[in-house]
N, C-alpha and C positions, 0 to 999 in steps of 0.2 A: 708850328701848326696853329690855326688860327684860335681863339678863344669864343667858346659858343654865347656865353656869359657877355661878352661885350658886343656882339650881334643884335642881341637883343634887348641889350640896356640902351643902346645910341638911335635906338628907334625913339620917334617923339613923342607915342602915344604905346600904352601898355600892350603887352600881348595881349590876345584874344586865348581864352582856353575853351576849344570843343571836344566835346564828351559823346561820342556815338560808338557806330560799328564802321568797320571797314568797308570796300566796295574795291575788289581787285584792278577792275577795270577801271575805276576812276570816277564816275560817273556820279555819285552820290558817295556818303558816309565820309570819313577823314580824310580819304585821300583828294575828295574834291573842295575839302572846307579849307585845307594846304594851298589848292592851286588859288581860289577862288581870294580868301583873304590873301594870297602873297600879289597877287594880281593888283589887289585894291591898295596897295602898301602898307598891311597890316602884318605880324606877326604870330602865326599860330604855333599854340602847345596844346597837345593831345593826351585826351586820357581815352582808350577805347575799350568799348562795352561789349562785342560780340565781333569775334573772325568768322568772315560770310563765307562761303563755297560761293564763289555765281559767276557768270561770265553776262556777257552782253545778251541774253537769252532769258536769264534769268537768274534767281539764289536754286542753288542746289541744295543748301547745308545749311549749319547754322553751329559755332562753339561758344555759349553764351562763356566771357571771363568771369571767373569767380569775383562778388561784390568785393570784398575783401580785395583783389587786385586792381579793379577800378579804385577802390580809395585811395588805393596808395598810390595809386597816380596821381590824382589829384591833388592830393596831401604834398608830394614832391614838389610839382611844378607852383600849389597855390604860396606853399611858403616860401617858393624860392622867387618869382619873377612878379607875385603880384598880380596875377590879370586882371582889369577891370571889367573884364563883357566875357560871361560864358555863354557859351551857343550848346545848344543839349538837343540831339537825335535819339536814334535808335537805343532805348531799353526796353529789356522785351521780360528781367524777371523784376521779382516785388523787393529780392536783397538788394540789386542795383539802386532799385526807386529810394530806398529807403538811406543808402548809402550818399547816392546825389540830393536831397531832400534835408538831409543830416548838414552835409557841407555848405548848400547853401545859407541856412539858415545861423550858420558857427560863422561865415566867412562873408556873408553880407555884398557880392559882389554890384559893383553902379549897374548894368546891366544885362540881365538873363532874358537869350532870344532861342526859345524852346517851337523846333517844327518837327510836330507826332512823328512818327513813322510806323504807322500800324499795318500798311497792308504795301503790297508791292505795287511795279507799276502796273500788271497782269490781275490787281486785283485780288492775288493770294494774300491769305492774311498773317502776318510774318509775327503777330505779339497775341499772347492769351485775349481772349476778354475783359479777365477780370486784371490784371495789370495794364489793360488801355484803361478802365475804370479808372484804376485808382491812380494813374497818370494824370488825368481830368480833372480828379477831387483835388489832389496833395498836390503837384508841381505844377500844374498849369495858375493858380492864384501867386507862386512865389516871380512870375515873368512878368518881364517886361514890355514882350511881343509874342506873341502864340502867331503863326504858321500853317494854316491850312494849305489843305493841296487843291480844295477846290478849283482854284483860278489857274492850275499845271496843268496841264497836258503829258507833258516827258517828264520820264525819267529822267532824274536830278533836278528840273528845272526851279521846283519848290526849294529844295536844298542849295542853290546857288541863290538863289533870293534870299534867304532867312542867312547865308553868311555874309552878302554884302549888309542885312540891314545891320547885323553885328558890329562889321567895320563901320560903319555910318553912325553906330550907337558910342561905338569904341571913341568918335574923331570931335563928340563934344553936341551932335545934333539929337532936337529931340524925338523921341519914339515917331512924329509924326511925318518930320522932317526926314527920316531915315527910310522910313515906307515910300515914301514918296520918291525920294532920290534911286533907293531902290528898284523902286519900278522903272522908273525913269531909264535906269542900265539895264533893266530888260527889254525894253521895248529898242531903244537903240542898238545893242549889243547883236539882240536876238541871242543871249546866254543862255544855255537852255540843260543838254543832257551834262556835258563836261565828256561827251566820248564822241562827237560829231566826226572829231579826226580821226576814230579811229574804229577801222574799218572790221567787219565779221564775215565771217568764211561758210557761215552759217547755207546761205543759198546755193552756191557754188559745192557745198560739200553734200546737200540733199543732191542738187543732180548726178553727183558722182554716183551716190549711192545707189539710185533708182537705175541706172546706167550696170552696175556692178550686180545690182541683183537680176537685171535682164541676162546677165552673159552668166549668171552662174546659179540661177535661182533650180534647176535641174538637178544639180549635184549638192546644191548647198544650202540648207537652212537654219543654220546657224551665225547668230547677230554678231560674237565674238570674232568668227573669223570677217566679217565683212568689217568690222569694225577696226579689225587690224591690218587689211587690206587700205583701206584707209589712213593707218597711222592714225586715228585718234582713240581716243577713251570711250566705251560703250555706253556709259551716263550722258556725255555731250552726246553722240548720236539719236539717242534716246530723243531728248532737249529737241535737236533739229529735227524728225520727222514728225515731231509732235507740235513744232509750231508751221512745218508747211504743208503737215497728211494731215494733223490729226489723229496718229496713231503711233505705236508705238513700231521698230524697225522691224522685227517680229510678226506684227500683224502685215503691215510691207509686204514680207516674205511669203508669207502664209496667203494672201493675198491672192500674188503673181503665180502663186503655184495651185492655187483652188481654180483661176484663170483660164489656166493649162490642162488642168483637167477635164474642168469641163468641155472645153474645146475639142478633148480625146476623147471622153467618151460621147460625143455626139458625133462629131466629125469623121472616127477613125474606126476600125476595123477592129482593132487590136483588143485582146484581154485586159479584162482588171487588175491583173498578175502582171502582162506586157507595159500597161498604164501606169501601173505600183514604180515599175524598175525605171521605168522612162523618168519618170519625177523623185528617185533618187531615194524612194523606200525598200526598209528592207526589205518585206513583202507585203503580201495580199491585206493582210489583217490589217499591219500599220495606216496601210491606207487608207483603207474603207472605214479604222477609227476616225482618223484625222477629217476626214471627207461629212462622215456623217456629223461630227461634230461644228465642220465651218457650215453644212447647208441642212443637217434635221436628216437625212434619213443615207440610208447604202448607197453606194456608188450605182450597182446593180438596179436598184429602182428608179434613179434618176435617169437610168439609162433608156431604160423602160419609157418612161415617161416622156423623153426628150426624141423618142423615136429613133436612137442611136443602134 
């Protein structure tokens, strides 16, 4: 079996060690700072700060790691391999900051290339306030390159910049030299999210759904069984009608079935109680709750009014 230890020593310039959070998909956080530095023929060692929930859609979640286990990651790898250039992402509490802050200043590294990550691509905002603060005050004067997102657009694309300029910083060029070269592989590359390749089911699964709620929306109002009809998990269903409705699967539902109704009681003959059974309530009552709550007043009076 090979020896990881001489992988990494026969490289000609030190590892790079980056300190963030995950990104399952690849797109941002450690897993694209792996492909990105191994890309550039640099060496990455990971210390990570938070395991994300998220898919191409978006973070669902968020398991901030105890400070105390960021250290000792870092602790591991700094006195074992040395790295010369840390690249520093995602911290989102004050023991991390204070834990990464501590290290730098014991272990002096040639290069720290620090890109915030305070809010998603969506614009949610993924770190307190007061820890973006104090990220500002205390760690942004100990770098060597600070990272905005302003000039991104996509997701990752800030995060693929800020770890080539690491590898640039890593290979002997200076801060300005690095930016520059940097850009220089964005503009040609067109490097951008780190998930181009790969593709989301996200669209293709809303029409399914809107397709499933036509043939069953009668008998069925509940999100779990359409979501298992499906085959997927009711949180990602959630995620996708909310980034192609605007609503949650639920309101969907509720929706195609207030639709229905009113189309009955204007159009049709039939009882409130006939109406009730038709769209799958138990009775009279159920209905005319649900009714009066999606439109302000009784089935009865709408009816009234609509000439039905």
């Amino acid at each position: 079996m090979e020896n990881n230890n001489n992988i990494i020593s026969s490289s000609n310039t030190p590892p790079i060690l980056t300190i963030t959070g995950s990104d399952p998909v690849g797109g941002s956080g450690v897993q694209a700072d792996l492909k990105t530095i191994s890309a550039l023929g640099g060496y990455a060692v990971t210390a990570v700060t938070s395991i994300t929930v998220q898919n191409t859609l978006g973070i669902l979640d968020f398991h901030d790691l105890p400070a105390s286990v960021v250290e000792g990651q870092v602790e591991a790898v700094v006195n074992d391999v040395e790295p010369r250039t840390v690249k520093i992402g995602m911290i989102r509490t004050l023991e991390t900051l204070d834990v990464v802050v501590r290290l730098l200043k014991k272990y002096h590294p040639g290069h720290v290339v620090y890109r915030p990550v305070t809010h998603s691509a969506g614009g949610e905002r993924l770190v307190p306030r007061e820890v973006a603060e104090a990220l500002r005050e205390r760690l942004e004067p100990l770098c060597t390159v600070v990272i905005q997102d302003r000039h991104f657009s996509t997701h990752g694309e800030a995060n693929t910049y800020a770890s080539a300029v690491a590898c640039y910083l890593n290979e002997g060029m200076s801060a300005a030299e690095a930016l520059e070269r940097a850009s220089t592989l964005m503009a040609r590359s067109g490097a951008s999210t780190g998930v181009t390749g790969l593709r989301s089911r996200s669209r293709e699964l809303y029409e399914r759904f809107l397709k499933e709620v036509e043939m069953h929306f009668r008998e069925d109002s509940d999100v779990r069984s359409y979501a298992d009809r499906l085959n997927v998990a009711g949180g990602y269903l959630a995620q996708v009608t909310r980034r192609f409705h605007g609503n949650s699967p639920k309101a969907i539902i509720d929706e195609r079935i207030l639709e229905e109704a009113k189309h009955m009681l204007e159009d049709t003959d039939g009882t409130i109680q006939e109406t009730a059974y038709a769209l799958g309530f138990t009775d009279q009552a159920h209905f005319a709750k649900f009714f009066r709550r999606q439109v302000g007043m009784a089935p009865t009076h709408y009816r009234r009014l609509r000439g039905g």
